[in-house]
N, C-alpha and C positions, 0 to 999 in steps of 0.2 A: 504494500500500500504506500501510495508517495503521500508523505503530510507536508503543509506548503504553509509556514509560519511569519510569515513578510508579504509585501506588495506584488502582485504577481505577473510583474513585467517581464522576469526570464521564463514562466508557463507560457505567455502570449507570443514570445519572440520565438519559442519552439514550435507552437504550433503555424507561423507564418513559416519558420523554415524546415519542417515535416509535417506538412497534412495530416498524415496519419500520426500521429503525436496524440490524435486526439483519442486513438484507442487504444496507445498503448499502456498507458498505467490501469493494472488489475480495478485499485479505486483512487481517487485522488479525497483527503481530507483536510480543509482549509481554515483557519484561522482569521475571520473577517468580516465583514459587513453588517450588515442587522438583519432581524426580524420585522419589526414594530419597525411604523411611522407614528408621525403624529396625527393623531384625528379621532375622530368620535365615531364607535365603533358598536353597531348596531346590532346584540349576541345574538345568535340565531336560534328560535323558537322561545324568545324569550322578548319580553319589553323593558329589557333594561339595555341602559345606552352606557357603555363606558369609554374612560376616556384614554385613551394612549400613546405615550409619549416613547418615541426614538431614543434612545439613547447612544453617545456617542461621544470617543475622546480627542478627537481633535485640539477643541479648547473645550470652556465651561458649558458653554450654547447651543455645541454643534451637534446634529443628530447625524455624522457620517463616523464609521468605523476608521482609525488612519490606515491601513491596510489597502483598504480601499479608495479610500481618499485621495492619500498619496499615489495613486496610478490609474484612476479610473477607467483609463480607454482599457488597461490591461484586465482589469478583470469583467469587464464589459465581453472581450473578446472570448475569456472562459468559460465564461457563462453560456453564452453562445455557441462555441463550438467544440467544448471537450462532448465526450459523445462514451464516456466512462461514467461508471456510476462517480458524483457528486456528493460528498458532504460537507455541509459548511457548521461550523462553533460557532456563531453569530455573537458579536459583542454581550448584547442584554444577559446571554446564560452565565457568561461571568461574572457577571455585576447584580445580579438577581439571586442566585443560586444560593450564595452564602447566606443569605437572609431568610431562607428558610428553616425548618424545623431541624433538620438533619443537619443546613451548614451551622446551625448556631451552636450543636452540641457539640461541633468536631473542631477540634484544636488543629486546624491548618496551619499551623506553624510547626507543631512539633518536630518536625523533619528538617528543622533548623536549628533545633537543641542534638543531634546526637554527635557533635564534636569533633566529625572527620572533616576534611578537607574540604570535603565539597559543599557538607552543611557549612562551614563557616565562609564560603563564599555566596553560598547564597543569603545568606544573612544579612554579609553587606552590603549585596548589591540591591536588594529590598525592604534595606533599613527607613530611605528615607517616603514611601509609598505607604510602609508599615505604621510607621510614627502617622502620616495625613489621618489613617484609617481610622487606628486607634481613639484620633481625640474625638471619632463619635462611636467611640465601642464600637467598632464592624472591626474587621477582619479584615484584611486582605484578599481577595477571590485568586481562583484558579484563572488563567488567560490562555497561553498558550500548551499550557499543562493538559486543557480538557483536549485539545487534538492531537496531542501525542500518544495521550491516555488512551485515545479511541483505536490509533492507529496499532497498536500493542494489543489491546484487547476487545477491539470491537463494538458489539453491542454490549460487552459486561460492561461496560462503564455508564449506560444511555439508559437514562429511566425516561424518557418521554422523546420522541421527535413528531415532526410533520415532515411529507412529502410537499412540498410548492413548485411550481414554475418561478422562477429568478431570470431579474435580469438587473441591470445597473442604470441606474439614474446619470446623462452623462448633460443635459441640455440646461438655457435655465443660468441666469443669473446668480440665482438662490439655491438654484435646484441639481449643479453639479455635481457628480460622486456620491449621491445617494444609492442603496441598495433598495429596491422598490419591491414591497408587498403587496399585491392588490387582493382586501381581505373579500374572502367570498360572502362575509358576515354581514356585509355593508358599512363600508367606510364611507361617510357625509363627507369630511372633507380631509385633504393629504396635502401636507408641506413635506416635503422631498428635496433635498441638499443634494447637489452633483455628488456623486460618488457613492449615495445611500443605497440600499440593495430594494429590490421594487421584486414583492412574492405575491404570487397569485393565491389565496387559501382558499381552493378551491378545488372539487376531484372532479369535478366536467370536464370528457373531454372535447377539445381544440384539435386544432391542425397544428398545431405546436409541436413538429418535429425535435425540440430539443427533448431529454431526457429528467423527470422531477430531479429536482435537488431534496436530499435529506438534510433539513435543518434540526441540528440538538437543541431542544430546550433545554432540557432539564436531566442534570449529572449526579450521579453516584459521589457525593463529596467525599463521606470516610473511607470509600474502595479508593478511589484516587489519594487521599492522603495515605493511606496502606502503600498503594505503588510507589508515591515519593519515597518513605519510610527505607524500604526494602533497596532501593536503586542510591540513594545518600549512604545508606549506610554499609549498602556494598564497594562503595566507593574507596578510591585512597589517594 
């Protein structure tokens, strides 16, 4: 399985310089874009209207993942023409995850207390992320950890996903490098940043020759702190 944890301008520039590029990796799983826009989101079979907000770290405001941000044409073009199965970590599962019931009882650090080599580098390189976190009691979240997790162990890591159609937000003053969802639930309205990821939640089918994307929501927090634990501490 190839996992792709950066901006994916060297994916895009293989597949311009090997068409077939596009089926050659078994699965590819990607570190990037989002879920959720913003907008007022109409559940389905239900009359209740909720509200949903993009999350994203560019800066404080911005609802684009930087991944995708930073290269938008490039994962625009992956989206489009990898022709492999597709799975994307969407920002929100990291920044969400911890906050629930499971991440609140697991001490996602500890695998920075066992004293080897590797734990005392990641310690420091997370110290000052760690400090922001703490001064409102959260944790720190898993980021690029939950795609390597997956990559290593599949679906043992994945307590929930959705199948969507994706594609990327490239046009648009405002609206560059967003990753675009189009909820099947009824979205009233969508503000969309260039780069943001644009997902159809929706199982109609289309003429839409690409292939769904598996988006993870929702991860196995204390199984993945087990794999840090086990991989730090075999370290030296």
């Amino acid at each position: 399985m190839t996992s792709v944890l950066g901006p994916l301008t060297n994916i895009a520039l293989a597949l311009n310089l090997d068409p077939k590029f596009a089926k050659r990796p078994k699965e590819m799983v990607i570190m990037g874009g989002n879920v959720y826009e913003i907008g007022l989101l109409n559940v389905e079979g239900s009359s209740r209207v909720c509200y949903l907000e993009g999350v994203g770290n560019i800066d404080a405001k911005h609802t684009a993942e930087f991944n995708f941000g930073a290269d938008p044409e490039a994962a625009y073009v992956v989206l489009e023409r990898m022709r492999c199965p597709l799975t994307i970590v969407p920002w929100e599962a990291t920044c969400f995850e911890i906050d629930d019931m499971e991440g609140k009882e697991t001490d996602i650090n500890n695998h920075l207390q066992l004293g080897t080599p590797l734990a005392d580098y990641l310690s420091s390189v997370t110290s000052v992320c760690r400090r922001h976190y703490a001064k409102s009691n959260k944790q720190l979240g898993f980021v690029d950890e939950v795609a390597v997790a997956y990559a290593l162990s599949s679906d043992k890591i994945v307590k929930k996903h959705r199948m969507l159609r994706a594609s990327v937000e490239l046009s648009g003053e405002y609206t560059r490098h967003i990753f675009n969802c189009n909820q099947c639930c009824g979205i009233y309205f969508r503000i969309l940043f260039r780069g943001q990821v644009a997902c159809a939640w929706s199982n109609k089918s289309t003429e839409d020759e690409r292939p769904l994307v598996k988006f993870i929501i929702s991860y196995r927090v204390e199984l993945l702190e087990e794999m840090l634990r086990a991989a730090v501490k075999n370290s030296k």
